[in-house]
N, C-alpha and C positions, 0 to 999 in steps of 0.2 A: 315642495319638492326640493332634494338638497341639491347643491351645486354638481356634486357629483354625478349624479342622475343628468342634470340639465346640460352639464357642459361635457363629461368625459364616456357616460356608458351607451350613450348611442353609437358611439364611434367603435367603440369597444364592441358591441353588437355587430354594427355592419361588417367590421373585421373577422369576427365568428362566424357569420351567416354567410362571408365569400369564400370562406374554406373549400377550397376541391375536392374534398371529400363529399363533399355535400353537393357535387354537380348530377352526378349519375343517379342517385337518389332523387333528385329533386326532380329528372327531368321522368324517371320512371314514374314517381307519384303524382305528378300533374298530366300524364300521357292523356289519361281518357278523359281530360274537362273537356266538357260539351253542353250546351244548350245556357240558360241562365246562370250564372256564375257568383256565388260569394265568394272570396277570401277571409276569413277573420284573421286577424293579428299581422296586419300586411306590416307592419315592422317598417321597413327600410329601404321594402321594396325587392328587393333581391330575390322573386319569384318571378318578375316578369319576363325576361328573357327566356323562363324554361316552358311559358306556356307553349303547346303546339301551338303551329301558325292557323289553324283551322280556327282559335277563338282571339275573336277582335274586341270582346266587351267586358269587363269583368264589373260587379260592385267587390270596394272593397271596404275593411273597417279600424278602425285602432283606436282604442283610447287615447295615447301617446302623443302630447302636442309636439314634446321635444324631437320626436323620429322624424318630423316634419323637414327638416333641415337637409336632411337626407331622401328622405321619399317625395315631396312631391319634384322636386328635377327629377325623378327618375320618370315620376307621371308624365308629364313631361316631352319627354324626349323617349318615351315608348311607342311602339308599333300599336299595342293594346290601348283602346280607350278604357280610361279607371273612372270610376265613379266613386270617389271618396267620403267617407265619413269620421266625423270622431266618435265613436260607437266602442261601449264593449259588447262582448260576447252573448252575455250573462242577458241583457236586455236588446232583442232585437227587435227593430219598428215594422219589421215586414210580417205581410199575411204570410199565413198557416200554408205551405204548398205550393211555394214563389219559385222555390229554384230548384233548377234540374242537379248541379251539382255545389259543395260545398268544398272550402278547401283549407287545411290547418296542417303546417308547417313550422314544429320548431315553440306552439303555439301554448298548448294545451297545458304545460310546465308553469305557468306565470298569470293563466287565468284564476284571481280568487277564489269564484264559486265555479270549480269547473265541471260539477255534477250537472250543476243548473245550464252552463253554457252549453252543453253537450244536448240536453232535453230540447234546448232552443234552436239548434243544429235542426234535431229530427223533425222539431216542428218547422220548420220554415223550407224544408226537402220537401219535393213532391212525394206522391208514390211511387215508389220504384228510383227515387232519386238517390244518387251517391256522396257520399262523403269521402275525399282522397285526403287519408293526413300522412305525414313523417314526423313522429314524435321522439323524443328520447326521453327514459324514464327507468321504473325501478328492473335493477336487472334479475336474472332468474341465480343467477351464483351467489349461494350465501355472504361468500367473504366479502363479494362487491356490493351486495345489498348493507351490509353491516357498514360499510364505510359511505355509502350513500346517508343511511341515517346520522351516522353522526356529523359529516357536512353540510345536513342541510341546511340546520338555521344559521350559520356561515357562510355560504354561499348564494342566500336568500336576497340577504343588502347587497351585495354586490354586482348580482345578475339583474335585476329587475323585479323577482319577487319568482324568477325559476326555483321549482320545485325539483330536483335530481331522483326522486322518489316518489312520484305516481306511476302506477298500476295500467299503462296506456291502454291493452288490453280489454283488461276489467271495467275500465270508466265507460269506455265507449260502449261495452256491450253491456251492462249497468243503465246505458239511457235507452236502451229501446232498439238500437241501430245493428244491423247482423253484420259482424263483419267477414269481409272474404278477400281472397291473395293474400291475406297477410304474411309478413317474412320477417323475424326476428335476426339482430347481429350486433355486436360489439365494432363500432364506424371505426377502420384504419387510423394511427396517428393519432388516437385521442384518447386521454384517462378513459377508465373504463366507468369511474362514477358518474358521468357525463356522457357516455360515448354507446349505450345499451338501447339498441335503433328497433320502435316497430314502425311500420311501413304498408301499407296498405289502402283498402278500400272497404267500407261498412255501407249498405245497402238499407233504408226505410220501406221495409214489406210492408 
């Protein structure tokens, strides 16, 4: 892992991920967590404060040792009990039907195989169980799409391995999962190759 990774892009994340722009989103897409709770890509933390006060438990996961520096004092010093792991996406150790809801944030850009993480989602959702994400991803405006591609393998090393050009939509409903409320937007104050918002809830029938 290079120095830059270790010592400077977590900080540089948590910095991104406390944007205000990102407050009313965040607390919109976490509104209906209820009953057993994953997080995937728990990052740095910076979801906990928006859960409703109705949920005291969550499991959450990241591969990321270096986010550690930052996330667990937030574990911490939360209202919510975390149950932590170093886990990605792509391989989860829970049975088939474990959680009532799932939750990805900011997530889905930087998971490698995020076809695979996505299937592993649907599988570990009950029936009837929800998936709440806020993704950012490829936007529907040609000019902005055309400029997403050519940034991407440049802005790949320096985010984490964020992808500015998946299809959030598409992937999610691609694994199986229905999605619904969904609400497309270009996020306030921010480039627009970066800033092309979907938002919602996808449902395992």
């Amino acid at each position: 892992m290079s120095l830059y990774h270790h010592y400077i892009f977590p900080y540089l994340l948590d910095l991104a991920m406390a944007s205000p722009a990102l407050r009313k989103p965040r607390e919109r897409t976490l509104a209906p967590a209820c009953g057993r709770i994953l997080e995937i890509g728990f990052g740095t933390g910076r979801n906990l404060p928006h859960y409703p006060s109705s949920v005291e438990r969550i499991e959450a996961i990241d591969p990321d040792l270096d986010m550690d520096r930052l996330s667990l004092p937030r574990i911490r010093h939360a209202r919510i009990a975390v149950d932590f792991h170093h886990l990605d996406a792509e391989h989860l150790p829970f049975e088939e039907g474990s959680f009532d809801t799932v939750v990805s944030t900011m997530t889905l850009c930087s998971i490698p195989d995020v076809a695979h993480a996505l299937r592993e989602v649907r599988r570990v959702l009950k029936p009837g169980g929800q998936f709440l994400f806020l993704e950012h991803g490829r936007a529907p405006d040609a000019g902005v799409a055309r400029w997403q591609e050519r940034v991407n393998r440049y802005w790949m090393p320096l985010a984490g391995g964020c992808h500015v050009n998946r299809p959030i939509r598409r992937l999610v409903e691609d694994s199986g999962l229905e999605p619904e409320q969904v609400q497309t937007y270009y996020m306030k104050k921010t480039p627009q190759f970066v800033g092309y918002m979907t938002e919602g809830v996808a449902r395992k029938n």
